[in-house]
Phi, psi and omega in degrees: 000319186281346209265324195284341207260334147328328188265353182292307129212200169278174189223147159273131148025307173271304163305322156287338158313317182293334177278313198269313170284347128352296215261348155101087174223140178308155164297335180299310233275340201283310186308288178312327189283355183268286191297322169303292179289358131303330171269343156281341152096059167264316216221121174191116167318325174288331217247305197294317189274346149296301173334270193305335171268010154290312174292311175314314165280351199266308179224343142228110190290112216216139157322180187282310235255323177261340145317303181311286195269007132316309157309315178292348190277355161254035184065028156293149165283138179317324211262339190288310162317321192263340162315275186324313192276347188288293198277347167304298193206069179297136167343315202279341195265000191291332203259306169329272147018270177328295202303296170304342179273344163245357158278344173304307178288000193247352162269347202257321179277012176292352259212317188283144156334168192270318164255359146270354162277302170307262159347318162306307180313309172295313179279016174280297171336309215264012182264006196267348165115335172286118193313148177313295198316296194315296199291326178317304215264312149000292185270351178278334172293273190316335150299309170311329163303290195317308173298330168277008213242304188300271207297019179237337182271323170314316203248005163283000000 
């Protein structure tokens, strides 16, 4: 049973417990099979929470904040989590991270008036998890860049 749910993608430690005890397997039977695929490199929390913050950036891209508790809702321990998100995704990269997502969305809003592209964007940002502030000034840099972009291409 864990080698099928394994093949789907990888689990953390909790999550295969919760699935296996799910499916009515002993608390015993579920813990040995859990210590074996842990001593067999099946089943290792660090590698599932790089694996899962990688991905995140990679193809959905998310705050720092809403990563974090995506592990935990998947039973990484906070200190396994703040190890990972450290060397992963630093604090510094949160706000890059932010910028390429408006600017995608602020190209994507081209079409709109100036303050509902804006206002979409930031509530795009923040359902992505980025704090109000971060995202309002995200997108308030990038528009004024566009406008000061425009209006230098205007006055040539």
């Amino acid at each position: 049973m864990l080698v099928r749910l394994l093949r789907y993608r990888p689990r953390s430690v909790a999550e295969a417990r919760s699935r296996l005890r799910a499916q009515g397997f002993s608390v015993e039977a579920v813990e040995e099979v859990l210590r074996r695929a842990e001593a067999a490199g099946l089943l290792d929390d660090v590698l599932f929470a790089r694996l899962w913050v990688e991905d995140r950036l990679l193809y959905h891209p998310l705050s720092r904040r809403a990563v974090k508790r995506e592990l935990a809702e998947k039973g990484i321990t906070p200190e396994t989590s703040e190890q990972v998100m450290e060397d992963l995704y630093p604090p510094e990269k949160e706000k890059e991270i932010a910028l390429k997502l408006a600017q995608t969305r602020l190209a994507r809003y081209q079409s709109l008036d100036p303050t509902r592209r804006t206002r979409r964007t930031v509530a795009f940002l923040t359902r992505r998890g980025f704090a109000f502030s971060l995202a309002s000034h995200v997108v308030r840099m990038l528009v004024e860049e566009l406008s000061d972009r425009e209006s230098g291409e205007l006055s040539d």
